[in-house]
C-alpha positions as CSV (number, residue, x, y, z in Angstrom):
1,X,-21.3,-6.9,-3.1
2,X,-20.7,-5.1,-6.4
3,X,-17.6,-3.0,-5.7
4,X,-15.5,-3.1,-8.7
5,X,-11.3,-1.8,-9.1
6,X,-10.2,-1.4,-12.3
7,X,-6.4,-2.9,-13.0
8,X,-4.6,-0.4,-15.2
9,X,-1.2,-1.8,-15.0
10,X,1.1,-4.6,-13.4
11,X,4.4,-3.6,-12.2
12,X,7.7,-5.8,-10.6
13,X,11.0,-4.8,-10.3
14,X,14.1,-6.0,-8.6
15,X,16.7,-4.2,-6.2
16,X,19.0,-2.0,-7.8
17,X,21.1,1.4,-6.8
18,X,19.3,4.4,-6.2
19,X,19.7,8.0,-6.0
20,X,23.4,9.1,-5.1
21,X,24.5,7.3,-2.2
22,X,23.1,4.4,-4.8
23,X,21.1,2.9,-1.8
24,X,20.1,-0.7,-2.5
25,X,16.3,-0.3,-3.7
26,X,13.3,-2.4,-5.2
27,X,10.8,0.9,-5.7
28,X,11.6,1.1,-9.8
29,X,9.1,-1.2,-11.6
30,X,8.6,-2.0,-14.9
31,X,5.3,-3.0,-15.8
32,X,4.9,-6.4,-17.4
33,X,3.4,-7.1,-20.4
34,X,2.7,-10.4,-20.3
35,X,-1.4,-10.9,-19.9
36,X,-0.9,-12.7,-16.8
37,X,1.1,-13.8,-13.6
38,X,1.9,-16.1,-10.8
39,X,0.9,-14.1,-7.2
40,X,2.4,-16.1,-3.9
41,X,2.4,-15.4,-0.6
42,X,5.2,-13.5,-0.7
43,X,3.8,-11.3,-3.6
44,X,4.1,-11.4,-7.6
45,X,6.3,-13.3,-9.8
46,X,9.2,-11.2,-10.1
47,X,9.0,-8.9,-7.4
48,X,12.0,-8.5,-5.1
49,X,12.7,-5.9,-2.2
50,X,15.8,-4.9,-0.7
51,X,15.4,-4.4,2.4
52,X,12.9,-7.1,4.1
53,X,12.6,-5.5,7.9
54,X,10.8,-2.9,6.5
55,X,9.3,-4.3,2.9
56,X,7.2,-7.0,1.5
57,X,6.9,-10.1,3.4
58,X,3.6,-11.8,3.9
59,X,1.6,-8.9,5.2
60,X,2.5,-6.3,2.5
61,X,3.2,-8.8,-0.5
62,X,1.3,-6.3,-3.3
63,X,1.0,-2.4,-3.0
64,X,-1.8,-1.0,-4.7
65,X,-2.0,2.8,-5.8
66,X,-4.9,4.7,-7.1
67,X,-4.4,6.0,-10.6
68,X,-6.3,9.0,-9.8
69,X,-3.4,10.4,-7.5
70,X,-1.1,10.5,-10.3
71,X,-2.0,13.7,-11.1
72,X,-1.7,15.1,-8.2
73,X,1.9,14.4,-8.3
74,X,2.6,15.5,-11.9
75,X,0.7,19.0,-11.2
76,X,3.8,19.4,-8.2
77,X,6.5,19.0,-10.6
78,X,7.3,15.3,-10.1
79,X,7.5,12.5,-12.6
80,X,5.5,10.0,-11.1
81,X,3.4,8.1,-13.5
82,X,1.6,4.8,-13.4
83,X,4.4,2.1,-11.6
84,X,6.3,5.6,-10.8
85,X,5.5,5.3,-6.8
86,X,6.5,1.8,-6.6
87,X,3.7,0.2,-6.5
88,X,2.5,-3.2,-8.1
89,X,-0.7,-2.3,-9.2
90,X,-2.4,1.0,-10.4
91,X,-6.3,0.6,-9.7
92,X,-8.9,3.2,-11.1
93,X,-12.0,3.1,-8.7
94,X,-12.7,3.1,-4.9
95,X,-9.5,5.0,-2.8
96,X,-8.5,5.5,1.0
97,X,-11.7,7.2,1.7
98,X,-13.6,3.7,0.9
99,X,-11.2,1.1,0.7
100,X,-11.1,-0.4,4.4
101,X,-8.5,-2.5,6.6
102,X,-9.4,-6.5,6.1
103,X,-11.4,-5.9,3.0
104,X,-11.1,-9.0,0.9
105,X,-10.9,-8.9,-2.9
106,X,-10.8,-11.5,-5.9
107,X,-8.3,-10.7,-8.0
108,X,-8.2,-13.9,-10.5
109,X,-7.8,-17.0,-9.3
110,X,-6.1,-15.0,-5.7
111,X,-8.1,-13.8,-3.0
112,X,-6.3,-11.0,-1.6
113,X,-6.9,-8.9,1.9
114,X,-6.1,-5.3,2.8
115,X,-3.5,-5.3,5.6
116,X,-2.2,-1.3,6.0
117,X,-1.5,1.8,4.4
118,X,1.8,2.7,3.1
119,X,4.3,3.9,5.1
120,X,6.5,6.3,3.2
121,X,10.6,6.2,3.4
122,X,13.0,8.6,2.5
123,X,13.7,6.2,-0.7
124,X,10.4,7.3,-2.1
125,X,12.0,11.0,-2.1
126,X,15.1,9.4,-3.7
127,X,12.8,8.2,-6.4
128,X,10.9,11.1,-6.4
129,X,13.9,13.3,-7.1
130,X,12.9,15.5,-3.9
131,X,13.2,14.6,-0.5
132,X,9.9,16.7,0.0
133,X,7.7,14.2,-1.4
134,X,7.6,11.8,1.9
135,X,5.9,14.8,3.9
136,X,3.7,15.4,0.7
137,X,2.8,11.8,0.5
138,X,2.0,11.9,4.3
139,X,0.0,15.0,4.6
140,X,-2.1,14.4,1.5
141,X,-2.2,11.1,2.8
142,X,-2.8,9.4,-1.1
143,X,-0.9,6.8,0.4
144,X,-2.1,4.1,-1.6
145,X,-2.6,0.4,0.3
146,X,-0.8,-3.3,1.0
147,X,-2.4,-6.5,0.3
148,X,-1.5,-9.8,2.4
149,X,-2.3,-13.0,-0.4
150,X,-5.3,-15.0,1.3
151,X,-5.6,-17.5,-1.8
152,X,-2.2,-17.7,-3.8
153,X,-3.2,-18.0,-7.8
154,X,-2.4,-17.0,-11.5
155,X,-4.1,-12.9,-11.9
156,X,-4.4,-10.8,-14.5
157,X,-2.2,-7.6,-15.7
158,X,-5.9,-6.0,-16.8
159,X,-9.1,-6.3,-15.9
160,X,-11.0,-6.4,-12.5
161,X,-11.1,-6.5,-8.7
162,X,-14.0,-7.6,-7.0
163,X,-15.0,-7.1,-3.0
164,X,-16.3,-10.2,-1.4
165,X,-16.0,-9.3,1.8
166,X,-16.1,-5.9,3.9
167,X,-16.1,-5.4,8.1
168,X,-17.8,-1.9,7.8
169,X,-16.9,-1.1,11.7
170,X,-13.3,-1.4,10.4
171,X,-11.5,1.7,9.8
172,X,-10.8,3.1,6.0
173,X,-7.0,3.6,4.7
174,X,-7.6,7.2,5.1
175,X,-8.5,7.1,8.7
176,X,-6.4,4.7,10.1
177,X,-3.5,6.2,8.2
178,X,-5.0,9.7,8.9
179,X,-4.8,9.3,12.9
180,X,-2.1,7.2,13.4
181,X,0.3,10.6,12.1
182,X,-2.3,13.2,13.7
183,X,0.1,15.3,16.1
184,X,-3.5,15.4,17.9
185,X,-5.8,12.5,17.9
186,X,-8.1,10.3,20.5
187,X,-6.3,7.7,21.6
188,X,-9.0,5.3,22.5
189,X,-10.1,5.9,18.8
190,X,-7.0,5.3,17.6
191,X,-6.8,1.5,19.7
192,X,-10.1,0.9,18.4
193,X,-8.7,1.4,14.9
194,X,-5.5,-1.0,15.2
195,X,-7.4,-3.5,17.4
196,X,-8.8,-5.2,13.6
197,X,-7.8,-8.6,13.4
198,X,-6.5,-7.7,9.7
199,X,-4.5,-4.7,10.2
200,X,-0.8,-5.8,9.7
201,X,1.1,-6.4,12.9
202,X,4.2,-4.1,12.1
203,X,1.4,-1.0,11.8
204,X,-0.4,-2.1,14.8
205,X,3.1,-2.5,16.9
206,X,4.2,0.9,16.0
207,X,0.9,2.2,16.7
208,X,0.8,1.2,20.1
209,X,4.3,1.9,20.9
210,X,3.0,5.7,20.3
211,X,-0.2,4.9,22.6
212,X,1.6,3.8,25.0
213,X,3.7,7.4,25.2
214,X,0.4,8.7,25.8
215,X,-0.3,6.8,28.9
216,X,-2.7,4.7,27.7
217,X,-2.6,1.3,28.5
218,X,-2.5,-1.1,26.0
């Protein structure tokens, strides 16, 4: 395999107050300088979230974003450069049309595995500056992806990703995020989709919960 993402910038940051009911958020990053870090199973050195039911943990330790989709933003108004959507890493190269759930990638010394799509919250429109931007984010779906830490190691702020291993029956980011929001989908496409072994289990849980409102069993 020969697929290749381009690091163009680190980012970490630590809770702080946000928007004005100063909610308790990690989503501002700063991106670090430094040429390299540590990355644990928990995600990079000096990486915090606020609220752990529903961020980071061992499934969703790195959130990647493709630098491509910053335009996108900046053409509606928003300042939302690279780090600007909370994520750790800004990647030039493959997106959710190609990148798919389980895909492993070395990234340094780390291994690293695709585990979901993002799920946005209303504190990306609070960083956003418009509470508009969560059903922008959903509908465009540039949702950007979470990796789960396979092989903790030192990684580079610069520099490359490269695929070692891909399950092409797996679904991409785009369709698996894609569907699981459809107000109309297939459900038996839909279980096939969360039934990868890789796919996080809080994505999978809420995706059956839904399934199982349609009657399907599960």
């Amino acid at each position: 395999m020969n697929e290749i993402s381009t690091v163009g910038g680190v980012y970490v940051g630590t809770p702080a107050p946000l928007g004005p009911r100063r909610v308790l958020s990690a989503i501002r990053k700063e991106p670090v300088t430094r040429p390299s870090l540590a990355l644990g199973v928990f995600g990079l050195d000096g990486d915090r979230q606020a609220d752990l039911s529903v961020h980071g943990g061992p499934d969703k330790a790195v959130y990647l974003y493709p630098a491509a989709h910053y335009g996108y933003w900046t053409g509606e108004g928003y300042d939302l450069g690279p780090g600007g959507v909370g994520e750790n890493v800004s990647v030039t190269g493959p997106d959710e049309h190609e990148i798919r759930i389980g895909d492993v990638w070395a990234w340094g010394e780390a291994r690293v595995q695709v585990s979901q799509p993002r799920s946005p919250c209303f504190k990306f429109g609070l960083r956003a500056g418009r509470k508009e931007a969560v059903a922008q984010m959903i509908t465009t779906a540039r949702t950007g992806w979470y990796l789960r830490v396979l092989r903790p190691g030192t990684v580079p702020t610069s520099g490359e990703l490269r695929l070692l291993e891909r399950d092409e029956r797996a679904p991409t980011v785009n369709e698996l995020f894609s569907t699981s929001y459809a107000r109309e989908f297939d459900p038996a496409e839909l279980l096939r989709m969360v039934s990868t072994p890789a796919l996080a289990d809080q994505w999978r849980a809420g995706v059956l919960m839904r399934l199982n409102r349609t009657g399907l069993r599960t």
